[in-house]
N, C-alpha and C positions, 0 to 999 in steps of 0.2 A: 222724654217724660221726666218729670221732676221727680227727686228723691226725695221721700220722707224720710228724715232721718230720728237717729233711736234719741233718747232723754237718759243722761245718766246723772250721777251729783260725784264728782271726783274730790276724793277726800285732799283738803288738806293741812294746813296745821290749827292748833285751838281746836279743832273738832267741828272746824269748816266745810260746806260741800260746796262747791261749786259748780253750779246747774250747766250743762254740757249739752251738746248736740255732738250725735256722730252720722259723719255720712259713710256711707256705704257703697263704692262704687257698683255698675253692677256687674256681674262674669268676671269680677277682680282677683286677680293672683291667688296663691293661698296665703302669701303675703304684700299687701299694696304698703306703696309708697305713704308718707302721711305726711299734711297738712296742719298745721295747731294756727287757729286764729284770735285775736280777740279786738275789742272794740276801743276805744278813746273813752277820752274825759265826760266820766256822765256817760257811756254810750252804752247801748244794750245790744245783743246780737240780732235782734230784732229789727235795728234801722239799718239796713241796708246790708248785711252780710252776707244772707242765705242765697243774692246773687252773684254771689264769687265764688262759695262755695259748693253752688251748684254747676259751678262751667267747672271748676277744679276736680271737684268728683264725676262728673262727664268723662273728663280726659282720663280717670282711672286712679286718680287718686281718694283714699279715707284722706275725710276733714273732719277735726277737732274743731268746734267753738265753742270758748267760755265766756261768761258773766264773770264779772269780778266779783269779790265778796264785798256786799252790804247791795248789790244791784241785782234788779230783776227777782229772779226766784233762787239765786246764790245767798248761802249763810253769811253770818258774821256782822257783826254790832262795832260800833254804832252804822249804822244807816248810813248810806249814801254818804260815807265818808274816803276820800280820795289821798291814798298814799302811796306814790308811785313805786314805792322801793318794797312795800309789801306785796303790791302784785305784780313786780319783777319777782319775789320771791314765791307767791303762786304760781305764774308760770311755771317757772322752774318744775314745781312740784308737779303739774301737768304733764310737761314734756317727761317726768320722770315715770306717772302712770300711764300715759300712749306707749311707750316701752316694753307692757306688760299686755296689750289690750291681744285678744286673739285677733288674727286675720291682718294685722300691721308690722310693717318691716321694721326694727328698731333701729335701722344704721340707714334709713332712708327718711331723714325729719325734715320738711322745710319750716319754716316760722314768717309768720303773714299777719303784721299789725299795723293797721293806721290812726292818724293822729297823737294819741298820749300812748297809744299803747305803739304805733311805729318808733316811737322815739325806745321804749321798752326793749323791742326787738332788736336795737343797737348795743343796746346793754347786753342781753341776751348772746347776740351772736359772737359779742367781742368776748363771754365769759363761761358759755358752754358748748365745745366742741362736738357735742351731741348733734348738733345743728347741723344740717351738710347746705343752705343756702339762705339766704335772711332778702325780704322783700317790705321793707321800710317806706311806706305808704304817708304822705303829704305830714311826716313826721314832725313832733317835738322836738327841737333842739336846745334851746337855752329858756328856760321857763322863766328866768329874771328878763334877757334878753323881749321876750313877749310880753312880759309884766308890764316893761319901760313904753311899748307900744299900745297898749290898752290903758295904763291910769295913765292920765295928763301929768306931766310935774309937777303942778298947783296942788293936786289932792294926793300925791304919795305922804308925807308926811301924815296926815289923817289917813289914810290905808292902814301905815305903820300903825299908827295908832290904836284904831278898831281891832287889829290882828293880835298887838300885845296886850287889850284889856282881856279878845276872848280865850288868852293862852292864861291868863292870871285866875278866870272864870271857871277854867277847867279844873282848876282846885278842887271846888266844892259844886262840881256837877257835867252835868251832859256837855259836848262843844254844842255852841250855837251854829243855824243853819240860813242862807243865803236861799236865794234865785238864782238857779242856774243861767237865767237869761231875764232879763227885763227891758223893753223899748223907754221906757221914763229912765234918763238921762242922771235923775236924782236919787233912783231907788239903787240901796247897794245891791249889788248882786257882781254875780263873774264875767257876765259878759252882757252887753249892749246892742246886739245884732239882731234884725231884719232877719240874715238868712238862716241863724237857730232856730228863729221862729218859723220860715218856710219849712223851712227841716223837718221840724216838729212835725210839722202838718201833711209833710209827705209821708213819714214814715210813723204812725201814732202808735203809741202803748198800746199792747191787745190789752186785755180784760182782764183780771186777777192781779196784775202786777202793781203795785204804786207806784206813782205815777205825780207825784210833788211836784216836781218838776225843781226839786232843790237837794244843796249838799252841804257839806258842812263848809264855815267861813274859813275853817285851818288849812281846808284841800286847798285855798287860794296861797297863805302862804308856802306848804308842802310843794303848791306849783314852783312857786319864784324860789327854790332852792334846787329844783330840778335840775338839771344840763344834762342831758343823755347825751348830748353831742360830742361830748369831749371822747367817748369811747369807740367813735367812728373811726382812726388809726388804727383801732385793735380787733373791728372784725377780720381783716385779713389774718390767715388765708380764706374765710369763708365766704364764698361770690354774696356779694351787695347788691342788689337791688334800688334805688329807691326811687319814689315817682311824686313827683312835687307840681305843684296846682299853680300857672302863672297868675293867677288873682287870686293868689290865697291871704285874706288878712288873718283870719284864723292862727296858723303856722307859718308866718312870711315863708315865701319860696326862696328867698336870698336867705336866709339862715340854712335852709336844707341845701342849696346849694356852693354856697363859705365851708361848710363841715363837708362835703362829698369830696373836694379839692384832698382834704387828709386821709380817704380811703386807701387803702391798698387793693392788689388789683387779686382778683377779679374783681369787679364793678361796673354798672352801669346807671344814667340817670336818664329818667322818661319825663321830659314836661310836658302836659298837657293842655289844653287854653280853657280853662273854666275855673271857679270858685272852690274854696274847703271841699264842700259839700257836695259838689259836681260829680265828686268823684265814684258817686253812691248811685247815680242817677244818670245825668244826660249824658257822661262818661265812662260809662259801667265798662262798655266792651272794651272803651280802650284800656282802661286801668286792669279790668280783671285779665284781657286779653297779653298785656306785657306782663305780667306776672306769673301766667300760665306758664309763657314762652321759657321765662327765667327758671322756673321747678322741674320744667319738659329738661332742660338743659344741660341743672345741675345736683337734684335731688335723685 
């Protein structure tokens, strides 16, 4: 039977809530183990989570999952703006209120992010030993590195460009905002794909939430200064995890696998055979299933 889980808003700085689910295991300890999740670039917990953290709370563990602030029904302005080191620094603050929550073991955390926010979880794990195991899912690793694979060299130069007019913009107003996805080749936006668009369509926006389907133009630079990778030598001792997609153009799988080479051990890496996005979907068992295995393990 599937768990309804509770709706809470976890404070965190600026006078932030950020809109939460808690699972509930059921007949669970007087204290269970806990899970903290969150979603990628643009992602809401809504596209495809609630199937991980419903096999995770099965096996007896509370799961955390957050929205990030300016996404879904989570606080904080401007809108649908993406900066990966502030919600490295939400997290934090999460892992610091599950600590507090009744019915949760506070020295029993695993942490469980894929895409923008798996690259997060290396940050995380290499920097808060609150952590007892990190499961870094079809992860970010060099955001310049993906940059160089998304714009062509012909049009970096104009990237550069639009990026510095709307950083000069910001002077005297709002950042400007993009298409998180567009199939027209000409329109700016962050990304060009076919399968954001299947995405979309598998897992849609419920009803109340906005739903633009855009972010701001700065999250694109904020990306390309990114490298979460470089902190992958520093999770050890904490067991690593990470599971990389052999068609992934989203996260190349050869960047999560170049960075896994620097982990210390404990560690393991799961490839799987499908796309980004597979992972949510025609992948589920496997993905959610090696992850399980990892927190049964070490959490």
């Amino acid at each position: 039977m599937a768990i309804t889980p509770e709706e809470i808003y976890i404070p965190v700085e600026d006078g932030v809530g950020l809109h939460t689910w808690i699972y509930r295991p059921s007949g669970s300890p007087a204290r269970a183990p806990v899970i903290s999740m969150a979603h990628g670039f643009a992602g809401l917990k809504y596209y495809g989570l609630d199937g991980y953290a419903q096999r995770f709370a099965a096996a007896g563990f509370a799961v955390v999952v957050h929205d990030h602030r300016g996404f879904g029904h989570s606080g904080g302005l401007p809108r649908r703006d993406i900066d990966p080191w502030r919600q490295v620094h939400d997290w934090r603050r999460v892992i610091s209120h599950i600590t507090t929550l009744d019915g949760i073991d506070p020295d029993r955390i695993g942490l469980w992010g894929t895409s923008y926010a798996g690259g997060h979880c290396l940050v995380l794990g290499a920097t808060d030993r609150r952590i007892k195991a990190v499961v870094s899912q079809i992860p970010t690793i060099s955001g310049y590195e993906q940059s160089l694979r998304r714009v062509p060299a012909g049009q970096r130069a104009a990237m550069a460009a639009v990026l510095a007019a709307d950083d000069r913009a910001q002077l005297d107003g709002e950042p400007a905002t993009q298409p998180l996805n567009s199939l027209d080749p000409g329109t700016l936006a962050v990304y060009h794909s076919q399968e954001i668009e299947d995405f979309s369509q598998r897992f849609p926006t419920p009803e109340g939430i906005e739903d633009d389907q855009r972010v701001t133009l700065r999250s694109t630079l904020k990306a390309q200064m990114y490298d979460p990778g470089v902190w992958v030598p520093r999770v050890t001792p904490t067991p690593l995890l990470m599971i990389v997609a052999e068609r992934d153009v989203i996260t190349p799988h050869e960047f999560a696998e170049t960075a896994f080479v620097t982990a210390g051990e404990p560690k393991k890496l799961v490839r799987f055979n499908g796309g980004h996005f597979d992972a949510y979907s025609r992948n589920l068992d496997e993905t959610s299933g090696a992850a399980l295995d990892w927190f049964l393990t070490h959490v």
